[in-house]
C-alpha positions as CSV (number, residue, x, y, z in Angstrom):
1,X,91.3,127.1,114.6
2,X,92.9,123.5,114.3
3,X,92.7,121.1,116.9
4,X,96.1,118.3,117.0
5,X,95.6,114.9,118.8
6,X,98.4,112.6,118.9
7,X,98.1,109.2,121.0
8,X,101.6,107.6,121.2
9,X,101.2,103.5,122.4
10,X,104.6,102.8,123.9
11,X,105.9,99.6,124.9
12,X,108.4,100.2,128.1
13,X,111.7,98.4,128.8
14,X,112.1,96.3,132.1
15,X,109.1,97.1,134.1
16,X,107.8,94.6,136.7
17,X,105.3,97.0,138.9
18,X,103.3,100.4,137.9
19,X,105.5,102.0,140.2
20,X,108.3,101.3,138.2
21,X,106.1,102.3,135.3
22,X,105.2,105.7,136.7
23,X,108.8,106.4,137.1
24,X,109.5,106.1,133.6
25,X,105.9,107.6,132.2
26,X,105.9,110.9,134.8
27,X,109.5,112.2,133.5
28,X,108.4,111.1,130.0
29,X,105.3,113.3,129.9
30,X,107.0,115.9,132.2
31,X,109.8,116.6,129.3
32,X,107.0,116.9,126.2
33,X,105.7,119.7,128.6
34,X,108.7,121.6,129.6
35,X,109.8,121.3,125.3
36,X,106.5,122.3,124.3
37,X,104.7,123.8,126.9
38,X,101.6,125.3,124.2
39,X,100.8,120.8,124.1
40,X,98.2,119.4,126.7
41,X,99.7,115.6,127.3
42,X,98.6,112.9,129.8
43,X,98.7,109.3,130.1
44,X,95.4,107.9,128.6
45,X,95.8,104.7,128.2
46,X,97.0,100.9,129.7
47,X,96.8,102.4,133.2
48,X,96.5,98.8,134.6
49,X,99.2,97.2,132.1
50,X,102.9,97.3,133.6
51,X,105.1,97.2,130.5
52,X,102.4,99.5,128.3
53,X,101.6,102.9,128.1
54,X,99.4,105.1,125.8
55,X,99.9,108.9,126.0
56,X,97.5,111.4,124.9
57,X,99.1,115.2,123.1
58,X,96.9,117.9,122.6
59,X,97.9,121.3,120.4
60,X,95.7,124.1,119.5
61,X,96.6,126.5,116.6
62,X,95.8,129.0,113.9
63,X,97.1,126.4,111.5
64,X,96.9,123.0,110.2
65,X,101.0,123.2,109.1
66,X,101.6,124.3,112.8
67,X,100.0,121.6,114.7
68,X,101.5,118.7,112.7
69,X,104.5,120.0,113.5
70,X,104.2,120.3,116.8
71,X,103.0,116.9,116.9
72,X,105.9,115.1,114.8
73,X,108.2,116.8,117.2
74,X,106.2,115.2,119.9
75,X,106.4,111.6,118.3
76,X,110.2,112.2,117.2
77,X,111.0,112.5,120.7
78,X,109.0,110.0,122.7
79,X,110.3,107.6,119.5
80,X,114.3,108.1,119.9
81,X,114.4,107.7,124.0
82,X,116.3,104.6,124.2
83,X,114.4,103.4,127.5
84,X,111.4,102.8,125.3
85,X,109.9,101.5,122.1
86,X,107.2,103.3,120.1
87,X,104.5,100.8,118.9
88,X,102.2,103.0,116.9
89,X,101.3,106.7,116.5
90,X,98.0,108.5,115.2
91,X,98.1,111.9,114.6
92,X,94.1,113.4,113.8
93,X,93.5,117.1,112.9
94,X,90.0,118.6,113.9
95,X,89.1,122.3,112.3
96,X,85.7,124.3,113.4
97,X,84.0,123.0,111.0
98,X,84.3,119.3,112.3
């Protein structure tokens, strides 16, 4: 069994209030689910920062080759909507053993 974490740190476009923010993080994390609905994803990070968000992915699977994909599908996305821009991305893979 091979655990996939991904944690996305986004930078959003013209966002003056975390209302505005939650309108642009809540469909965000709402289309990774309905795409890949097998991925756990939440917002995990910044929560009191207006214009920054960090977002948390979760896969399980049998395989290593599996989850990476699943989480480079993941990052591709969040990383080509226009509305925001991708800052970093760190992908870690956990196994039973770890």
């Amino acid at each position: 069994m091979y655990v996939g974490a991904l944690t996305l740190d986004i930078l959003l476009g013209d966002v003056r209030s975390l209302k505005q923010k939650r309108s642009v993080v809540r469909p965000l994390i709402a289309e990774l689910q309905r795409r890949y609905p097998s991925i756990a994803v939440a917002e995990t990070g910044h929560l009191d920062l207006h214009r920054r968000a960090e977002i948390g992915v979760a896969v399980v699977s049998a395989s290593a080759g599996n989850c990476k994909e699943v989480l480079d599908a993941c990052e591709r996305m969040v990383a080509f909507r226009p509305e925001i821009e991708l800052l970093s991305a760190r992908h870690r893979l956990y196994n039973d053993e770890d």
